[in-house]
N, C-alpha and C positions, 0 to 999 in steps of 0.2 A: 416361591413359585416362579415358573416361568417358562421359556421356551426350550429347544433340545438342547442347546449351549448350557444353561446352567444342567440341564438333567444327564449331559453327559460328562460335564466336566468333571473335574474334581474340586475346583473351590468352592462351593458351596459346603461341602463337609469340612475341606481344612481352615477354612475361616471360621465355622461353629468349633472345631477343635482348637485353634490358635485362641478364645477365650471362655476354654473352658464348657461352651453350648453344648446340648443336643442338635443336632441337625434334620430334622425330618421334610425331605426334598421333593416336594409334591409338582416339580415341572413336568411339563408333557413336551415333548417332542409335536412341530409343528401347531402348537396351542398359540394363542392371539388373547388380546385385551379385548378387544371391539366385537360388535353383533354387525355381520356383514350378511347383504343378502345371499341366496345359494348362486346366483348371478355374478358375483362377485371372488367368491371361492371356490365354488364347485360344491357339488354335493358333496365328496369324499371329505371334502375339511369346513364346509361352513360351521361346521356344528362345534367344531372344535373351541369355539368363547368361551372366554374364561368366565366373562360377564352373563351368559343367557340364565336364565333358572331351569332348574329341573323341567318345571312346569310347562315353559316357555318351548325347551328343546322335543319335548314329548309333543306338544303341539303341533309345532315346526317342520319335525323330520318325520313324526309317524308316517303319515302320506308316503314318503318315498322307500322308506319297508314297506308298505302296503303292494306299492307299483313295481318294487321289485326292481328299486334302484339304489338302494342301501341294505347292506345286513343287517339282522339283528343283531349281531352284533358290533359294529360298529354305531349302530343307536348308542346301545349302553357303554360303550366307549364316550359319546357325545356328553351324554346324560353326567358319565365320570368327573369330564373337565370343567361343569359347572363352579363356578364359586361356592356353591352350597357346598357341596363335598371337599372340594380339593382347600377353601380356606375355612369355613366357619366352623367347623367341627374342631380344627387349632386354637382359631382367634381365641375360645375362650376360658384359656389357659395360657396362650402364650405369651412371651416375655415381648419377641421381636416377629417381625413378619417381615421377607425380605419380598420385595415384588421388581421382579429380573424380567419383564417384558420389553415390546418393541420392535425386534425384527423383524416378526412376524406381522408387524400391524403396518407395513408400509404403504398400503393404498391410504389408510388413515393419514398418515405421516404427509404422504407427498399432498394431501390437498391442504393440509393445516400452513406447511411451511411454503408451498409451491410460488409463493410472494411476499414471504417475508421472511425474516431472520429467526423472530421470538413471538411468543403470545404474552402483551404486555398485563400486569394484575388490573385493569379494568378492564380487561376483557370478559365480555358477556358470558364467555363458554366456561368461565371458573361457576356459573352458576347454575348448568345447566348437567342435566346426569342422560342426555342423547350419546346412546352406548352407540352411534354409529359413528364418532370421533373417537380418537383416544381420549383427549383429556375429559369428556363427558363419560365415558366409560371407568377415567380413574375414577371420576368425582363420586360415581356411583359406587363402585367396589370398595374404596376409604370408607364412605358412609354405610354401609352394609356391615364393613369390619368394625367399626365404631359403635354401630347400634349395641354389638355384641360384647365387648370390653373398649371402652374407650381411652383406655391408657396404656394398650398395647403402642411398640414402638415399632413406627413402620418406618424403610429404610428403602431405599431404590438405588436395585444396579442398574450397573452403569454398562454400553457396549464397549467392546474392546479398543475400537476405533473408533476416530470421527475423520480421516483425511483422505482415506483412497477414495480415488474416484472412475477407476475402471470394472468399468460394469457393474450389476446390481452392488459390489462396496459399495457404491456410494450411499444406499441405507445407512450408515454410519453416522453420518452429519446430521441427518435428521432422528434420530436416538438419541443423538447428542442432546438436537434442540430441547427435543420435551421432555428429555429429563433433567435439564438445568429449568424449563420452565414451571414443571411442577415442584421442583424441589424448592426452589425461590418461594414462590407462593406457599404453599402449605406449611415453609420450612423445617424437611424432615430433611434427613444426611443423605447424602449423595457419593453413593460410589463412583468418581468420576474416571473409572479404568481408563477411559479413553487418552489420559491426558499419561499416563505411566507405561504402559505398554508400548510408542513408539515404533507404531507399524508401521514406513516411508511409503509415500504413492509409485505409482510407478514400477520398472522392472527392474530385477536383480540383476546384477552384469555377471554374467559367465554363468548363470543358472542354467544354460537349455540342456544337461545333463542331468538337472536334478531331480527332478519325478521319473523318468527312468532308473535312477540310482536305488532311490526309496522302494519303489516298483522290486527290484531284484535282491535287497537286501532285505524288506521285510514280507515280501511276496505279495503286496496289494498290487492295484489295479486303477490308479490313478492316472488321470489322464490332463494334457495341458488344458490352461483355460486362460483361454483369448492370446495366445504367445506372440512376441514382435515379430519383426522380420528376420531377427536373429536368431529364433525358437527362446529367447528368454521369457520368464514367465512373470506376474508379481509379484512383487513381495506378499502380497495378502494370501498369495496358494504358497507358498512359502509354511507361513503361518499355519493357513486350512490347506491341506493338499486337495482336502475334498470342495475346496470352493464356499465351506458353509462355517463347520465344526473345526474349533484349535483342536480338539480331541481326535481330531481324526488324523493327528501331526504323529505319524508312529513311533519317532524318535523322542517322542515325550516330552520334547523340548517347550514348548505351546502351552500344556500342562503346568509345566512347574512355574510358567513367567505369571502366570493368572492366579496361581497358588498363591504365590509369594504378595502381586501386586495387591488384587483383593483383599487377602487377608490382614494385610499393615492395614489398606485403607480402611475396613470395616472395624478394625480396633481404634483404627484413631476418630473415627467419625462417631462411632458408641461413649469413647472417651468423653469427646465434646458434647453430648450431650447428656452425659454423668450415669451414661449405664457401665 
């Protein structure tokens, strides 16, 4: 499960086939960990949690179908990305549960780490299931998944980066954090993509042809984002042309480095802990 990056990528399926899995890839595009107010996401995405319940979401958002400020269906879109649906009807069969969030939760993000580095294990919030943080939001969904088979193996990706720091990249570092912070604690495996991938900060030299190039060779419509004084662009649209998605890298290049890296790390990380 998890944001559009795993739902659009391809490694999620070639690391279930790299050992042999099933893959059944329940990310939603634009989905999140945390229960944010609509103040906070907008109506069109608050509902999108991955954590809210069925119950919760029907409460929540009814009102604004009522008013005629939501579709019906985009409700039952809402209703879709609950955890009731999108994990528990797996959990209790499956072997492994990969949970690939984080981007999306960066309001969460920037107030957990906005003053400090790490959340050390005596920290209160490992014991608290307040789905308006992440890690209260994990604590909630681990336990949820648990009630249900409690010797499923859960496993957490990892973002692709943690060092750019021009413009919103810089979400990267703080993915980083909380996913080295839950995985320490709960000690379950860590896809640490971020550290294999080696995406450099900064801009590419001699780049300012290159999103016009891609532009007329594969006839998208990308466009620079944030360019120097030289029109070079970052290495990280490089990567994403579109700013967001490695999938959106038309030359597939993006694609196969995530294939590749992912997939070693989620064999050797299942290795170590003897699946």
């Amino acid at each position: 499960m998890g944001t559009s990056i795993p739902e659009g990528c391809t490694y999620p399926d070639y690391s279930c086939q790299s050992i042999g899995a099933k893959c059944i890839n329940k990310s939603i595009g634009a989905s999140f960990m945390c229960a944010y107010d609509v103040s906070e996401k907008g109506i069109e995405y608050a509902g999108l949690s991955l954590t809210e319940t069925i119950k919760e979401k029907e409460n929540k958002y009814r009102k604004y179908v009522e008013e005629g400020k939501l579709s019906s269906g985009r409700m039952n879109h809402f209703i879709n990305c609950s955890f009731e649906n999108v994990v528990l009807p797996y959990a209790k069969w499956a072997d492994i549960i990969v949970i690939d969030h984080g981007y999306n939760d960066d309001i969460s993000l920037y107030k957990l780490y906005e003053s400090k580095n790490s959340i050390n294990d005596e920290n209160e919030l490992w014991l608290s299931t307040d789905r308006s943080n992440f890690i209260g939001a994990f604590n909630y969904l681990v336990a949820e998944i648990r009630k249900i088979n409690p010797n499923v193996q859960i496993v957490v990706g990892g973002y692709f980066q943690n060092t750019c720091t021009i413009g919103y990249a810089i979400r990267g570092k703080y993915v980083q954090r909380v996913t080295e912070d839950i995985c320490r604690h709960y000690k379950l495996p860590i896809l640490d993509v971020w550290n294999h991938v080696g995406i450099p900060d900064g801009y590419k030299p001699k780049s300012e042809n290159y999103i016009d190039s891609i532009n007329s060779i594969y006839k998208t419509d990308f466009t620079k984002w944030i360019p120097n004084e030289r029109g070079e662009i970052p290495y990280f649209q490089i990567f994403c042309p579109d700013k967001v998605h490695p999938f959106s890298d038309p030359t597939g290049t993006s694609d196969k480095i995530l294939n590749a890296v992912v997939s070693e790390l989620f064999k050797k990380r299942l290795a170590e802990t003897g699946i």
